[in-house]
C-alpha positions in Angstrom: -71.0 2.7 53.6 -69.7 -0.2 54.9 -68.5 -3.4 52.4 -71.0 -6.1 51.6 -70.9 -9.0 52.8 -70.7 -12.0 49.5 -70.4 -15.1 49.3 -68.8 -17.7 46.4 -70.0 -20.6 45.8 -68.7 -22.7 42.8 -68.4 -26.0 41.2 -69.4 -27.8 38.5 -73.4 -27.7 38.9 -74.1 -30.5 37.3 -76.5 -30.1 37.5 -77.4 -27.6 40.1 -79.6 -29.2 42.8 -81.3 -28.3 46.1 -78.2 -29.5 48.3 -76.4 -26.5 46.9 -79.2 -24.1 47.3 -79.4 -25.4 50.7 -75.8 -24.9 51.3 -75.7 -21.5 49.9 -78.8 -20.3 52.0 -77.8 -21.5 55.4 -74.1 -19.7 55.0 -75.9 -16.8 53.5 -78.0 -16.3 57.0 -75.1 -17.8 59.4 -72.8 -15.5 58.1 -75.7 -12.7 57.4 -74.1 -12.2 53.5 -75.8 -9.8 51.5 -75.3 -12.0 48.5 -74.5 -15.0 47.1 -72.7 -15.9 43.6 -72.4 -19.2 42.0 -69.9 -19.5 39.8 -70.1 -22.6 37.7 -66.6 -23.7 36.5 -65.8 -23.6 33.3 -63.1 -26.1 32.4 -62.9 -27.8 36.0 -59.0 -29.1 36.1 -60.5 -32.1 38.8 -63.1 -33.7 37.3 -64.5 -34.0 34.0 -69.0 -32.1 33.2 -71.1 -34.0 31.2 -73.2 -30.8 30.4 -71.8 -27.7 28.6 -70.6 -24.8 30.3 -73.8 -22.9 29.0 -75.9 -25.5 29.8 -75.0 -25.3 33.4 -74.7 -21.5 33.6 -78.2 -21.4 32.5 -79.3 -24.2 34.7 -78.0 -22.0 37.8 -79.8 -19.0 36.4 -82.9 -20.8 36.6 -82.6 -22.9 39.8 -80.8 -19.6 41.8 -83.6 -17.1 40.1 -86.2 -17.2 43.5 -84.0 -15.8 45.6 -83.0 -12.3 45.6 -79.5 -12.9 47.4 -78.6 -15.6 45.1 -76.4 -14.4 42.0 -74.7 -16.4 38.8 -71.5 -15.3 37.3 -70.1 -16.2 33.8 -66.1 -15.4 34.6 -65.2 -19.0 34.8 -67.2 -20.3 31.7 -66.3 -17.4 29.7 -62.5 -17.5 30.9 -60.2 -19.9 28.6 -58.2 -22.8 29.9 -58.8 -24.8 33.5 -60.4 -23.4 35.8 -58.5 -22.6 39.1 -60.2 -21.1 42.1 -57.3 -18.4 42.5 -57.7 -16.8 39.9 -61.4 -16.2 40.3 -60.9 -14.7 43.8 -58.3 -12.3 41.8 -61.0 -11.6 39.0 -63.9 -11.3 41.5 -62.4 -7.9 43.1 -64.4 -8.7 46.5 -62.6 -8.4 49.8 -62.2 -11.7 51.8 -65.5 -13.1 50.6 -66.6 -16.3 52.1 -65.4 -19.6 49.9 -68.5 -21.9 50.2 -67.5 -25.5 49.6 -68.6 -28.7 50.2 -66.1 -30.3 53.1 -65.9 -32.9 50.4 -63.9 -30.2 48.4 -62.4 -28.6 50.9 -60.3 -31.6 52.0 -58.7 -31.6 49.3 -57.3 -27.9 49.6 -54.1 -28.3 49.8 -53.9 -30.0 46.3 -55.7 -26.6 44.9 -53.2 -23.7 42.7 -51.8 -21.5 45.0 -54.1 -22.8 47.7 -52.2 -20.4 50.4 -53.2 -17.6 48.6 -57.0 -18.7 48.4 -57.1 -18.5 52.4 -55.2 -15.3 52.0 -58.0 -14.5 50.1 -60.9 -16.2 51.1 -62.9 -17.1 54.2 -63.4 -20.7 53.6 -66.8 -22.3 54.6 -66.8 -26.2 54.3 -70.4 -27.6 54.7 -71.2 -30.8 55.8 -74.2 -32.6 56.3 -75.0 -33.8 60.0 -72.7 -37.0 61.4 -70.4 -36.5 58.1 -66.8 -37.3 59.4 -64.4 -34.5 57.8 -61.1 -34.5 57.3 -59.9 -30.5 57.9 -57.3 -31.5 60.4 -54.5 -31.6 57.6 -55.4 -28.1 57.1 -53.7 -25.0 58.6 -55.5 -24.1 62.1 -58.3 -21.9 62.2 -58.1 -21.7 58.4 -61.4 -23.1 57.3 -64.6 -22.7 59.4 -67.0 -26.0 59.1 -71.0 -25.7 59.5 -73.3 -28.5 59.3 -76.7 -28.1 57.1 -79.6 -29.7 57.2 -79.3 -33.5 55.3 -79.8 -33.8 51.3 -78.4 -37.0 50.4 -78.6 -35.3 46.7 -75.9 -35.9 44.5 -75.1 -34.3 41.1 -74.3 -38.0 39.8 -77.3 -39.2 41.3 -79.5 -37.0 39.3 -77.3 -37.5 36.5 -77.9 -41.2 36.6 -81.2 -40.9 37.6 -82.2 -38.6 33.6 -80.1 -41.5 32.1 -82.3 -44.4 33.6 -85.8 -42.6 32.8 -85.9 -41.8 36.4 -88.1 -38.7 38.0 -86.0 -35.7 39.4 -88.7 -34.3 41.3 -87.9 -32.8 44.4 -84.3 -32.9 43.6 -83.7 -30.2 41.4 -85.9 -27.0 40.8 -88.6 -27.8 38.8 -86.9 -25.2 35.9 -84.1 -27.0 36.0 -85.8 -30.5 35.6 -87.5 -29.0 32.3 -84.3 -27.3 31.2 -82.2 -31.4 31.2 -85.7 -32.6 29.8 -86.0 -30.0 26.8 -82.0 -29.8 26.0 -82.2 -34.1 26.3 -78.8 -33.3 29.0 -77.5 -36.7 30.9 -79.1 -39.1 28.7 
């Protein structure tokens, strides 16, 4: 039987919006992957959440729950201390699965734990939105491929700020999500 073909795609998802759905499904038919799983981090070591860990586990749950390739792991949330990319591609047990990142994120590899070993590892995907200048060049050759998706100028901050103001999310997050911030009162 031969080995699937997965994808990982994590961050903070917060919250989870259509310009990661996006992301996920245009590497999940590029690369013909027979699954994807987000992996919200738990305690990111970057960057600071505004929502709980369950919060935006659940919110991926909901907003990934449409598509049958589309998975949600707990490792990172239910794992203690910061969360380090290297030691979810350890935990996950999945040979070379494809690292999904934003470019964004992936410029800043070299900064990451053990960042050799995640391209040991990994197959690292940066996506970028069309005439998005990246900076990969830093990077070992041929060690990250870059694809361009289709352009969501969506931001997790945006929609963030957006709950906080009174402002409509429609359109910018799955519609379970929106009502998920709206009942839980997340972001304001």
């Amino acid at each position: 039987m031969p080995e699937r073909a997965v994808g990982v795609m994590g961050g903070t998802f917060d919250p989870i919006h259509y310009g990661h759905l996006v992301a996920a499904s245009e590497v999940a038919d590029r690369f013909e992957l027979d699954e994807v799983v987000f992996i919200p981090t738990g305690q990111p070591w970057q960057k600071r959440t505004a929502a709980s860990g369950e919060d935006r586990y659940l919110m991926a749950v909901l907003a990934t729950a449409a598509d049958p390739r589309f998975t949600v792991s707990r490792m990172e949330i239910d794992r203690d201390g910061p969360t380090y990319t290297i030691d979810t591609l350890e935990q996950l047990g999945v040979s070379r699965p494809f690292l999904i990142a934003g470019a964004d994120a992936v410029s800043g590899l070299t900064t990451w734990r053990r960042y050799e070993d995640v391209l040991r590892l990994a197959r690292v995907i940066a996506v970028t939105r069309p005439d998005h200048a990246i900076g990969l060049d830093h990077l070992p050759s041929g060690s990250v491929t870059s694809i361009e998706i289709p352009a969501l100028a969506i931001s997790s901050t945006q929609i963030r700020e957006r709950v906080a103001a009174g402002r409509p999310t429609a359109y910018l997050v799955p519609q379970p999500v929106a009502a998920y911030i709206g009942k839980r009162g997340l972001y304001r």
